[in-house]
C-alpha positions, 0 to 999 in steps of 0.5 A, spaced: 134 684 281 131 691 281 126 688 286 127 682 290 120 682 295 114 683 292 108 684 296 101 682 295 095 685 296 089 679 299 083 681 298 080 681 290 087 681 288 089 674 290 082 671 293 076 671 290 071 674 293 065 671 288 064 666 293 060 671 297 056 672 292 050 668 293 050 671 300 049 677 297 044 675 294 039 671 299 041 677 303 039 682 298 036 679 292 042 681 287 049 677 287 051 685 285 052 688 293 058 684 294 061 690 290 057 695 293 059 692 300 066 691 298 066 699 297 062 702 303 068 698 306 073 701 303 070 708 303 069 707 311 077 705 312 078 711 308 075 716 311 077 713 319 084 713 316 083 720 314 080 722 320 083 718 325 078 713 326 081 708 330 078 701 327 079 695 324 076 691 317 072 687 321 070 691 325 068 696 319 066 689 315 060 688 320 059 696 321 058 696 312 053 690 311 048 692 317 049 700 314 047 697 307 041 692 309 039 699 313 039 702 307 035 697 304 030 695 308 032 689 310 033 687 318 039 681 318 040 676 324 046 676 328 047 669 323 047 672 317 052 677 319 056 671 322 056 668 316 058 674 310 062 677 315 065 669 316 065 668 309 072 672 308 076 668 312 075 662 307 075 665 301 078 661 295 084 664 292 084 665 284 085 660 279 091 663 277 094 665 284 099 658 285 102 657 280 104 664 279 107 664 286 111 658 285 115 661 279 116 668 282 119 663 288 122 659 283 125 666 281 128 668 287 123 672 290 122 673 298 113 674 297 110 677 302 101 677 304 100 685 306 093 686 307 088 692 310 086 685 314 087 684 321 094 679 321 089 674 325 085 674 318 090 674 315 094 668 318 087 664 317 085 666 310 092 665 306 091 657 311 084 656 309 086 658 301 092 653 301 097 658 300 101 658 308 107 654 304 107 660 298 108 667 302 114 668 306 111 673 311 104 675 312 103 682 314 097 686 317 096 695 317 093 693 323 099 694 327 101 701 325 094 703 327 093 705 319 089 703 312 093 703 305 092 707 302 095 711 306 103 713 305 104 711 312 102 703 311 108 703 305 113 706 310 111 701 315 111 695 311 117 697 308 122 698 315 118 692 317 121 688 312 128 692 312 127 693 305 129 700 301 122 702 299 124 702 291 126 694 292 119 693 295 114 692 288 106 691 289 102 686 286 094 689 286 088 689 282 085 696 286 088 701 282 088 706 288 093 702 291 098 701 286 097 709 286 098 709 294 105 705 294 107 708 288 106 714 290 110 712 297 116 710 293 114 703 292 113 700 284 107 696 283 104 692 278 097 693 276 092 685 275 086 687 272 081 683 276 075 687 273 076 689 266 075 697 269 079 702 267 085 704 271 084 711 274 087 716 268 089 721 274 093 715 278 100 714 278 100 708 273 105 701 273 110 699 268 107 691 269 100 691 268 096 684 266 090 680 266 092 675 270 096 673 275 101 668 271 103 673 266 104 679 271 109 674 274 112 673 268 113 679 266 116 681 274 121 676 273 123 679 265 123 686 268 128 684 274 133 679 270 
């Protein structure tokens, strides 16, 4: 096999954010700011991984919401807080997800959950997912103090496995982070969970699909 770990994304890429869509919706009067939400999130991540900003996604995830509210007017309680910021520990995952690990599995593939999460959540979002029997090892960023995309979080996750970075291959449908581990060394494989266009300045994958059961399909024809 060309790869034998293969690493997955949670957020969007295995779970289904669409859950927290109503919230959004109570919240703000349009299901459509989870997305906005989502990004602010990432923005802020970013920006504290670039300057240095020593945080968490959590911490970031209260921060972004009470940042768009503010944005909008909109004064929310500490239990509406609780209840979106809580509602991604229990995330459902993707229709599409098992069945995909159990063949890569099948396969002979070591598989591994690597989040921008805390491990914490981690540990609780692949439980209440249903999928604690699917993944090998969960691994969180949050223990080399980095966010992905940052060439750091693809080193470390790497010596943490021992693994070389070229027998490391990323599952994710953020399109930024198949560029970050990439361009780290790593391979990656591109699910397109929005129908959005992959960035053209991005380093693209040699496997990219719509769903997850023929990225794991075309990984295991890739790697016989």
């Amino acid at each position: 096999m060309k790869q034998t770990t293969i690493l997955f994304d949670i957020n969007e890429t295995v779970l289904n954010l669409n859950v927290l869509r109503p919230k959004f919706k109570s919240i703000f009067g349009d299901e459509c700011y989870t997305d906005t939400w989502f990004s602010m999130l990432l923005h802020a991540s970013t920006v504290s991984l670039i300057t240095g900003v020593k945080t968490n996604f959590a911490t970031l995830s209260k921060i972004m919401l009470e940042a768009l509210a503010g944005k909008k007017g909109i004064a929310l309680s500490s239990d509406q807080i609780d209840d979106v910021v809580g509602g991604f520990s229990g995330l459902p995952a993707h229709s599409d997800i098992k069945t995909a690990l159990a063949a890569l599995r099948s396969a002979g593939f070591r598989l591994v959950a690597f989040s921008n999460s805390s491990l914490n959540l981690i540990n609780n979002q692949i439980h209440n997912a249903g999928l604690d029997s699917y993944f090998d090892e969960l691994i969180s960023v949050e223990e080399a103090g980095t966010f992905k995309p940052s060439p750091a979080a693809y080193e470390f996750v790497a010596s943490k496995l021992g693994q070389p970075k070229d027998k490391l291959r990323l599952v994710a449908t953020h399109d930024w982070d198949i560029h970050g581990a990439m361009s780290a060394g790593l391979q990656g494989a591109y699910i397109d969970r929005s129908g959005a266009p992959y960035h053209p300045l991005y380093i693209k994958p040699d496997i990219e699909a719509s769903t997850m059961d023929d990225i794991a399909a075309k990984i295991i024809a890739t790697d016989d």
